[in-house]
VOKOLTOR-21866 format. One record per residue: x, y, z of N, C-alpha, C, CB in turn; residue in one letter. Coordinates in steps of 0.001 Angstrom, whole numbers, plus 500000, padded with zeros to 6 digits. Atoms other than C-alpha are relative to their C-alpha. Glycine has a CB too. Layout:
XYZXYZXYZXYZA/...
END
This chain:
498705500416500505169399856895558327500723499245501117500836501228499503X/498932500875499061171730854135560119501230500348499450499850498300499986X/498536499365500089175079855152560727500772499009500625500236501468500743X/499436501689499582177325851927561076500710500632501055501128498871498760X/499082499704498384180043853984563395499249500678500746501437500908500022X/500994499164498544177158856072565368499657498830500499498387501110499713X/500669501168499851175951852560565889500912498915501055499752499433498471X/498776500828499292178754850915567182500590500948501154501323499595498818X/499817498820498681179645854186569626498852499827500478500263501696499721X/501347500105499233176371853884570662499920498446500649498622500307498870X/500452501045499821176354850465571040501212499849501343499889499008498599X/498812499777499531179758850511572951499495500576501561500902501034498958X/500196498816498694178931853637575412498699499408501082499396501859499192X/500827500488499028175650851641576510499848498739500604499069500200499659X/499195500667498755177667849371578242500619500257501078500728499539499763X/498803499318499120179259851893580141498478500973501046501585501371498651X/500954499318498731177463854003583033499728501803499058501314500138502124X/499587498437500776178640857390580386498832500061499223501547500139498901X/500914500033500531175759859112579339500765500552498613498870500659500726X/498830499294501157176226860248575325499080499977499631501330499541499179X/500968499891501351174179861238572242501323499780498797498983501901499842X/499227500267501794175238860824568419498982500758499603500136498196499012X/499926499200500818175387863496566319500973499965498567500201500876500764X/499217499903501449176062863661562549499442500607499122500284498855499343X/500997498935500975175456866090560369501285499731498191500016502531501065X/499801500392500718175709865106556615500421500515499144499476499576499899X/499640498978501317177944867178553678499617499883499143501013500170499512X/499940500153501427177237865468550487498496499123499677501547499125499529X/501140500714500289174382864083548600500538498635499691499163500628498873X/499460501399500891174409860506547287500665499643498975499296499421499617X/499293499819501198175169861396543879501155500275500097499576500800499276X/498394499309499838178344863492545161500783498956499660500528500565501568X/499091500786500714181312861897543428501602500434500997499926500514498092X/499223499801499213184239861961545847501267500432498766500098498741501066X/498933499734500767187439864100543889501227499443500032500188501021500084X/498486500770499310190302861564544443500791500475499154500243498241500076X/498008499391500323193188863244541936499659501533501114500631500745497316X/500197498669498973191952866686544070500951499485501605497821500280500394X/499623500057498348192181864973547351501650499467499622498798498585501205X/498867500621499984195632863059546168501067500956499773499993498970499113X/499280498438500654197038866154544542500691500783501027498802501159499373X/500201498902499327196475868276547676500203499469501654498509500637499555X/500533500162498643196173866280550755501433499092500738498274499037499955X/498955500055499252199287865878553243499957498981501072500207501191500467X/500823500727498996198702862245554774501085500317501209499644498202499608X/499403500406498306201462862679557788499436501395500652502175499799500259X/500817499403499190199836865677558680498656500084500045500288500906500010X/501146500688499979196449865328557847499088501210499350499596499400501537X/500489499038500621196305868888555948499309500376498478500811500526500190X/500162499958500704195449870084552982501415500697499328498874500292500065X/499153499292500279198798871492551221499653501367498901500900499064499617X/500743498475500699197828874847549666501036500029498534500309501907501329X/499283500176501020200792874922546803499395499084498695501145499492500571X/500468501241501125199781871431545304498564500426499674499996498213500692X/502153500182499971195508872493545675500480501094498826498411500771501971X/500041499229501348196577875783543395500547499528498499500727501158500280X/499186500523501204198745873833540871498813499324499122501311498818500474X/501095501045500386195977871405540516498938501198499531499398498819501446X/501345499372500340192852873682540230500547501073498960499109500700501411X/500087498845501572194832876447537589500446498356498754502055502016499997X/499646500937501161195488872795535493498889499485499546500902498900500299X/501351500536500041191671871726536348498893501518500181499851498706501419X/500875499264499621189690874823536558498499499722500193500170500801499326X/502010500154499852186095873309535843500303499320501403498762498611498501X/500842500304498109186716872055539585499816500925500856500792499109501097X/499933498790498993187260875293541418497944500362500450501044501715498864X/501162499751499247183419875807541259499198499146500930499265500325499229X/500811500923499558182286872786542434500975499783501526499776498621498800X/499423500144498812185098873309545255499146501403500850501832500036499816X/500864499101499104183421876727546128498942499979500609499752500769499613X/501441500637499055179971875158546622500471499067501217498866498861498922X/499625500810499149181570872723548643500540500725501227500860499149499407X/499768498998498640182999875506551086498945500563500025501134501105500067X/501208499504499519179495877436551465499425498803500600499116500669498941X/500294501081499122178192874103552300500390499849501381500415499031499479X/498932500256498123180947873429554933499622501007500978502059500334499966X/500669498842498897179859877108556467498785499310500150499733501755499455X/501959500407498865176145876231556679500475498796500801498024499192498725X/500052501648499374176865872642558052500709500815501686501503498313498788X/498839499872498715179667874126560695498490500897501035502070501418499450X/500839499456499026176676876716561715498749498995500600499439501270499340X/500798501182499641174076873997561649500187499401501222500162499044499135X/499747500694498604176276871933564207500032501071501064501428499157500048X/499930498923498521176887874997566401499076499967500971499901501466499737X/501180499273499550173372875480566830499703498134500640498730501059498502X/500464501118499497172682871651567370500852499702501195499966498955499006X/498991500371498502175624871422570076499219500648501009501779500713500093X/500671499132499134173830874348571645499181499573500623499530500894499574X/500902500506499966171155872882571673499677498786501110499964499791498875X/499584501141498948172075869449573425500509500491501344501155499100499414X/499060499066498861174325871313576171499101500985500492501405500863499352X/500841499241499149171128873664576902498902499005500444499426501295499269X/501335500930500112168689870360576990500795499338501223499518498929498329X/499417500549499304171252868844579129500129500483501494500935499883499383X/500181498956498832172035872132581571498486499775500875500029501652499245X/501103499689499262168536872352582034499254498499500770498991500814498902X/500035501719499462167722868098582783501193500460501427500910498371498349X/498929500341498628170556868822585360499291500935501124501963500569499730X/500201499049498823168878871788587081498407499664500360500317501772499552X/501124500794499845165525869764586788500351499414501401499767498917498784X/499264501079499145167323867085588904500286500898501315501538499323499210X/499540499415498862168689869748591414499003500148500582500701501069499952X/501063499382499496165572871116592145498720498592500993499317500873498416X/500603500686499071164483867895593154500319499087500844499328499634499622X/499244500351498712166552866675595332500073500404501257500951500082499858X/500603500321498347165944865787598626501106500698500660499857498142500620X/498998500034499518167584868030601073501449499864500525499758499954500041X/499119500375499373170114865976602930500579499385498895499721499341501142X/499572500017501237170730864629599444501349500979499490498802500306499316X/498878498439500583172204868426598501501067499901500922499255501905500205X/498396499923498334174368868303602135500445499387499589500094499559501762X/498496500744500074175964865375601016501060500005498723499728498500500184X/498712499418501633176877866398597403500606501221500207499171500401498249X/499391498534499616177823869965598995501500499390500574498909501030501406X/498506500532499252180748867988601077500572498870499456499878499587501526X/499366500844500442181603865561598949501067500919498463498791498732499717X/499679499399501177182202867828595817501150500699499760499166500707499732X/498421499401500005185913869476595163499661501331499473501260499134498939X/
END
């Protein structure tokens, strides 16, 4: 899958000296039909919330959506654990590339990152 903004952060960052990965982990299928009176109903653009009042008004006026909102939160849990485990993941692949690197560094190398370092 190409991801036009992973693509362009990526493309961006490897101009720069900053190392980075791209990560995206995907909620919806293709078919998924985005709920725009839901989201318009419910969704608080100057803060960027969801307003809880308007989401109940709406869903006891629409009930056949409430289920298809509950799948949509079990989803959101697996996905949130999904990324956990993939952050983990990167950040232990990374730790350990760094202590690779230590280990082989030259002596007088280590002295001078020992006195340079804050």
């Amino acid at each position: 899958m190409v991801d036009m903004e992973m693509l362009a952060i990526h493309q961006f960052l490897s101009t720069t000296p900053l190392p980075h990965t791209c990560l995206r982990i995907v909620s919806d299928e293709v078919s998924h039909e985005l709920d725009l009176d839901l989201i318009n109903a419910t969704y608080d653009q100057n803060t960027g919330m969801t307003v809880t009042a308007p989401l109940i008004k709406h869903l006891l006026q629409n009930p056949q959506k409430i289920l298809p909102l509950v799948k949509m939160g079990k989803t959101f849990s697996s996905l949130q654990k999904d990324l956990a485990e993939a952050i983990e993941k990167i950040v232990k692949a990374i730790d350990d590339s760094s202590l690779d690197e230590e280990e082989h560094e030259h002596p007088d190398d280590r002295r001078l990152h020992d006195q340079t370092s804050c």
